[in-house]
C-alpha positions in Angstrom: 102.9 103.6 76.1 101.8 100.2 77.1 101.2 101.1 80.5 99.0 104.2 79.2 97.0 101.3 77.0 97.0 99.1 80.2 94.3 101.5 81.7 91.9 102.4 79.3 91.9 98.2 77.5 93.5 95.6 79.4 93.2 92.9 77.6 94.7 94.7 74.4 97.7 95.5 76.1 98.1 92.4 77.4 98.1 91.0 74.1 101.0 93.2 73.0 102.9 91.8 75.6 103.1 88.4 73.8 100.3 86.6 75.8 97.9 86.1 73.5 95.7 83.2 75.3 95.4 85.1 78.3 94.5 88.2 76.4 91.7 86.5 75.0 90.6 85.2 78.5 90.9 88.3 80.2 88.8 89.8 76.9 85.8 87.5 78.0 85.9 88.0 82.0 86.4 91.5 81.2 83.6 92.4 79.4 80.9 91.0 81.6 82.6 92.7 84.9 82.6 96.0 83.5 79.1 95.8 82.9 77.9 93.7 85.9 79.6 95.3 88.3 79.3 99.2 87.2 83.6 99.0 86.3 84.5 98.7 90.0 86.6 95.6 88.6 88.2 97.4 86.2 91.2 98.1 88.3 92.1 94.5 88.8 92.9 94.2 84.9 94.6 97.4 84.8 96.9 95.7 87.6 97.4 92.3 86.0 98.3 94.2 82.6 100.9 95.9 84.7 102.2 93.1 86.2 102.6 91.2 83.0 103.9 94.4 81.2 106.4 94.6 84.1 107.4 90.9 83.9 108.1 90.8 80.0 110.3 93.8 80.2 112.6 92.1 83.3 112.4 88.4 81.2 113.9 90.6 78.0 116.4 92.4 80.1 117.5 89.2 81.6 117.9 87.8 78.4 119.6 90.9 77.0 121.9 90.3 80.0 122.5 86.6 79.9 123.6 87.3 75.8 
């Protein structure tokens, strides 16, 4: 589902992936570029969230792993 919620806000589901600093970063670079540049931008945040979403599930299964 977060991956769903990675496409149409970003910066909210990169908040759910424990990154709450960056979230609030991305929020405020986000906004501007969706409106400056007519969205074209938009699919750099969709790929950051993914990337991020991707990297906390392989820390927790390397954790789950390590236990």
């Amino acid at each position: 589902m977060n991956y769903i919620l990675a496409i149409l806000l970003p910066p909210l589901s990169i908040l759910l992936t424990g990154r709450p600093i960056l979230a609030v970063l991305v929020f405020l670079i986000w906004i501007p570029a969706l409106f400056l540049s007519g969205g074209l931008t938009h699919p750099m945040f969709i790929l950051l969230a993914w990337f991020l979403i991707f990297h906390a599930r392989e820390d927790r299964r390397q954790r789950r792993d390590l236990s």
